[in-house]
C-alpha positions, 0 to 999 in steps of 0.5 A: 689507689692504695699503698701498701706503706700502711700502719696499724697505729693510730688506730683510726684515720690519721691524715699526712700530706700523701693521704689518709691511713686507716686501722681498726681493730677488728679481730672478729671481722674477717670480711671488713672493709673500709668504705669512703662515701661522697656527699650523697651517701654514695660509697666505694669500697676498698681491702684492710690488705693488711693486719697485725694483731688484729688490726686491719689498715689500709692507706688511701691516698689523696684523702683530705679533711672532711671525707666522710668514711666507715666501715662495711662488714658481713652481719648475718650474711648482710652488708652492714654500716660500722662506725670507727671507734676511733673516729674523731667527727662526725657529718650530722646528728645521729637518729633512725627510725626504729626498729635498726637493721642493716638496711638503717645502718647506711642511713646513719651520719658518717664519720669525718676524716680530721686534721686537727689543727686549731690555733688555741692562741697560746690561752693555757688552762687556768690550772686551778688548785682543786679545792678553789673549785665550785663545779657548776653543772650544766648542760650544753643546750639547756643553760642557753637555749632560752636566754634572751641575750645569746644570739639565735644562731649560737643558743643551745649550741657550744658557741652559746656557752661562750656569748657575751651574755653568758661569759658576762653571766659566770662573771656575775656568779662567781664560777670558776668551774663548769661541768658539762653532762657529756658531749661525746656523740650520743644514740637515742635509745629506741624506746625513746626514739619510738616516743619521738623522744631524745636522749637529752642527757647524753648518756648513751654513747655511740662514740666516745671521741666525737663532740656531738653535732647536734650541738654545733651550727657547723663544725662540732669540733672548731666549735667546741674547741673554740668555746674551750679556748674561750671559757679558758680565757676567762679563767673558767675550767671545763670538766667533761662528764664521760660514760665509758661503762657502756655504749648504745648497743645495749644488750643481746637484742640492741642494735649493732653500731661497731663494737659487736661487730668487731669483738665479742670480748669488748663488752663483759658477759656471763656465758651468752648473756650480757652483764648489765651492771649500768641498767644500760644493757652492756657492760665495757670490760676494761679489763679487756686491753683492746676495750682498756685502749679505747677508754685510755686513747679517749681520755688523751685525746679530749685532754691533749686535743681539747684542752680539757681540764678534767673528768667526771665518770659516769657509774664509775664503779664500773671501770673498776671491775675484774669480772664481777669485782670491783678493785681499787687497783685495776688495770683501769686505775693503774693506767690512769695513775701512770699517764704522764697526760692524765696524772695532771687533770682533775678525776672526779668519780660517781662511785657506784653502779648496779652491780655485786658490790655497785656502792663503792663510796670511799674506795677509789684510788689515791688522787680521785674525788668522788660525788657523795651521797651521804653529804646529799641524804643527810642535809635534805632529811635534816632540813627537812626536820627529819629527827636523828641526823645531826651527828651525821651531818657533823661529819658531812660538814667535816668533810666525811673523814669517816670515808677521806681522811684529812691526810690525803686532802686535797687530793682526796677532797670529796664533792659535796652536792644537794642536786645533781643532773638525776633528781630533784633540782632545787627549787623542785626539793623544796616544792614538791613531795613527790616526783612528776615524771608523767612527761617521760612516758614511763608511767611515773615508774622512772626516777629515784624515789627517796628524795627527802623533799617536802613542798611546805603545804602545796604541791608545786608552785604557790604563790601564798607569800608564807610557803615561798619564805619557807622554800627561799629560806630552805634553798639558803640552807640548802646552799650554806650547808654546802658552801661551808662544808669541807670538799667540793662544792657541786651546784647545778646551774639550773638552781642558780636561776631557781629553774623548775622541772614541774617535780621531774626528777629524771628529765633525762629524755625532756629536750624542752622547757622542762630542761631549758633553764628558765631565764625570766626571774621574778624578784626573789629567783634574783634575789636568790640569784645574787645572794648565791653569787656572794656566798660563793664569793664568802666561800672562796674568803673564808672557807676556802683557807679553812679547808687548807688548814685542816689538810695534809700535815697541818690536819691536827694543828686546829681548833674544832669545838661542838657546842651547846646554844649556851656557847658549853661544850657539847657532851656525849649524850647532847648529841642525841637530846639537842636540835640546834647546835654551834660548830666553832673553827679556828686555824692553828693556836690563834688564827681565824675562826668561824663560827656556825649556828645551826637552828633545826628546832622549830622555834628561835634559837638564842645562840652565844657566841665565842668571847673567850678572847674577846672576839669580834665577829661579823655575820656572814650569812643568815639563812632567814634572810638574803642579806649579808654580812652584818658586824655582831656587837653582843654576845648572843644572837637570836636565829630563827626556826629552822635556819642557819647563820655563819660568822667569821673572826679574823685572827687580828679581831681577838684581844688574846693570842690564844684560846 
């Protein structure tokens, strides 16, 4: 029965103690109509009697939580399945077998009708200040699957991010932030799927609300909220990577899912043809306000409904572009600024995609970080020994002031990375020279081919005692130079646990020990372990003060010098003759200081230290070797080839007030 007391918004299904109403918008789909199906897959189908502005609604009365529901319109002159864009879960993970049509269409999981109500237990968010984050990326499944100490039933699943052995695991490593690849419900694409392959990353979305199922053992939703909840709990915060610059329809020849069925003016096109400016096949034109909507009425949703705490845009550049052009003041932009929801998460841009213009590194708005590449390039060819990178890498360790001025830090504090989801993860930039992407079934073709990484005398895994020193000790100044630049520190789990992906470097379709973090560690994966777990822990001392000193008004009111390993000033012309060099910091006229030595030579370096107003210094780190903290009783230490020390001086450790 239905009741004409109907209501175009919310857009979606949205339960009251009478029934169910549902909206849609669907200007472009005069015959649409909505669809209820049982637990067999059977369906009844009922009139949208009314519309406004494109939205067509309906109420049904009787309707509880878990119904399952869709759309049905004419495609071709065939009864079609359309999932909701609005709908909030989902009844079974998505699959088909290709290729799509609109027979295939009715076999795909159905959406759920939701109430909503969780019992968050009055756990808030940890509210964390952005520059005390160290964003550990993960994937849901991958950080689980194999870990002999989560229970069965909840490895590789939301609720395995949450077992005891994990939360206790993030205790021991120090993390406070954990950025998870996406959740939203993701469509395999159909080269994948004709290989019996999934999309494993995520980045393909089929619904941009909906936490996929094939993460849950029962209710995607509960489960999901609950690890929130939980994570919470213990102090951790959760930012979700998001794609809203394309979804799985792909181009003119991709399957229909919703989007084209409901509005030719979603996606950005060039006449009859699709822009491609993601390599996806479509574009989502959020200059369009029903597409601009969508992404806005997604990100409450996840903040107001899950609690999250921020998120980190995939090709971000994307969401930027009128037309053709990105521009930093779009529609897109200016709506997230003035929402009274999104104003207080955590923003985290990919600056780029491939399109006209696609390398926006720098441009984002006021209040956005963004991932930066540079910081990535120029230590990996640094430590690799590439010649010419040492004033690049001053700047990257600043904080890429050329790109976000000290003015405007915190909140536009870049995020440094050595390894992302796409590319090398450590241990494999240390391993190998080139990428292994066989597994993919794309001839080796796929993945990024600049990855500046060396394997130190043998491709892949060795067990000649010399190459592993090499690689351990390249993964510590890997590590340092990250830790103890200004900005972000973004680390992949994986390269906590010194995973290898056998030289894969775009694993995103590998649903299998290539991903799947490799818990057995033998002694130096733990030795590893534990040293990076202090140097977050020394990140958090001694940087992290730093980072605030030299933000916002007090930017000038420190001491920066550049010096020679002789402990003299570095000229001009030094930055082009020397290789190994002395960062020395201090906060204001007489606070703390610090002191970097870095050694790119292939010989031991003798540096001295600061002693002008008598310094005591203590060693933080020495990348030649996992141990820490060592209190310094000479002038000048000898650091070993190509390596890199950190040393500290709290402000009551001089004999002088002033320097």
């Amino acid at each position: 029965m239905t009741n004409s007391a109907s209501s175009p918004f919310p857009l979606g299904a949205t339960l009251n103690e009478q029934g169910c109403n549902f909206a849609i918008y669907a200007p472009d789909s005069e015959d649409i109509r909505l669809a209820l199906f049982d637990a067999h897959g059977q369906h009844v189908t009922y009139q949208l009697d009314q519309e406004y502005a494109g939205i067509k609604h309906t109420f049904i009365e009787g309707i509880t939580s878990g119904q399952r529901y869709g759309y049905i319109a004419l495609i071709k002159g065939q009864e079609h399945y359309i999932a909701d864009p609005y709908a909030k879960a989902l009844d079974n993970s998505l699959h088909y077998k290709p290729p799509f049509n609109a027979r295939k269409s009715f076999q795909l999981a159905k959406c759920l009708v939701t109430e909503g109500r969780f019992d968050w237990q009055d756990v808030q968010s940890p509210n964390r200040a952005k520059d005390e984050m160290v964003l550990f990326e993960t994937h849901v499944k991958g950080i689980s699957k194999l870990n002999p100490e989560v229970d069965s039933e909840s490895q590789g699943r939301y609720l395995g991010l949450i077992s005891p052995a994990m939360l206790n695991f993030y205790q021991q490593q120090n993390i406070n932030t954990i950025q998870l690849l996406p959740v939203a419900a993701c469509m395999h694409e159909p080269h994948l799927l004709n290989m019996d392959k999934v999309n494993y990353w995520g980045y393909n979305p089929y619904l941009f609300m909906v936490p996929d199922p094939r993460y849950a053992s029962h209710d995607a939703v509960i489960e999901l909220k609950t690890t929130i909840r939980e994570l919470h709990r213990h102090g951790i915060e959760v930012i979700l990577d998001v794609v809203f610059n394309h979804t799985a329809e792909a181009g003119p020849d991709g399957p229909v899912f919703n989007l084209k069925a409901l509005d030719k003016k979603y996606y950005l096109k060039h006449g009859q043809h699709f822009a491609n400016y993601t390599g996806c096949g479509n574009t989502v034109d959020l200059s369009y306000q029903p597409a601009l909507n969508l992404v806005m009425d997604s990100l409450r949703y996840w903040v107001t409904e899950y609690h999250i705490d921020g998120f980190r845009f995939d090709l971000a550049a994307t969401l930027g572009r009128e037309g053709e052009q990105f521009n930093p003041n779009s529609g897109f932009f200016k709506a997230v600024a003035q929402d009274p929801v999104l104003q207080k998460i955590k923003l985290i841009a990919e600056p780029w995609d491939i399109g006209p213009n696609g390398y926006q590194v720098g441009n984002f708005p006021f209040g956005w970080s963004e991932c930066n590449d540079r910081l990535r390039d120029t230590a990996r060819s640094f430590w690799r020994g590439d010649q010419g990178y040492l004033t690049e890498l001053a700047t990257r360790i600043m904080g890429s002031r050329d790109l976000y001025s000290a003015a405007h830090w915190p909140y536009r504090l870049t995020v440094n990375y050595i390894t992302y989801h796409d590319g090398f993860c450590l241990q494999d930039l240390v391993s190998y020279k080139s990428k292994h992407n066989e597994a993919n079934g794309e001839q080796n073709r796929d993945g990024h081919g600049d990855n500046r990484s060396a394997n130190y005398g043998v491709e892949g895994e060795s067990s000649d005692a010399i190459i592993v020193a090499k690689r351990d000790k390249q993964k510590r100044n890997f590590m340092t130079t990250l830790l103890f630049s200004f900005g972000i520190p973004h680390i992949l789990m994986a390269d906590v646990l010194s995973h290898s992906q056998k030289g894969n470097n775009n694993a995103y379709c590998q649903d299998g020990p290539i991903s799947w973090i490799d818990w057995q560690l033998d002694e130096g994966k733990q030795e590893f372990r534990t040293w990076l777990s202090d140097m977050i822990a020394a990140r958090q001392r001694y940087m992290l003060p730093f980072i605030r000193a030299f933000s916002g008004e007090s930017r000038n009111s420190n001491r920066v010098y550049w010096r020679k390993i002789d402990g003299n000033p570095l000229s001009h012309e030094d930055w082009n003759k020397v290789t190994a060099v002395g960062l020395h910091m201090g906060i204001g006229e007489n606070g703390d200081q610090l002191f970097y030595a870095i050694n790119q030579t292939d010989a031991p370096a003798r540096f001295t230290l600061p002693n002008k107003t008598g310094q005591k210094w203590q060693m933080i780190c020495n990348t030649s070797s996992n141990e820490m903290y060592q209190a310094i009783e000479r002038q000048q230490v000898l650091l070993d080839a190509t390596s890199m020390a950190i040393f500290a001086c709290p402000a009551s450790h001089t004999n002088e007030s002033k320097q």
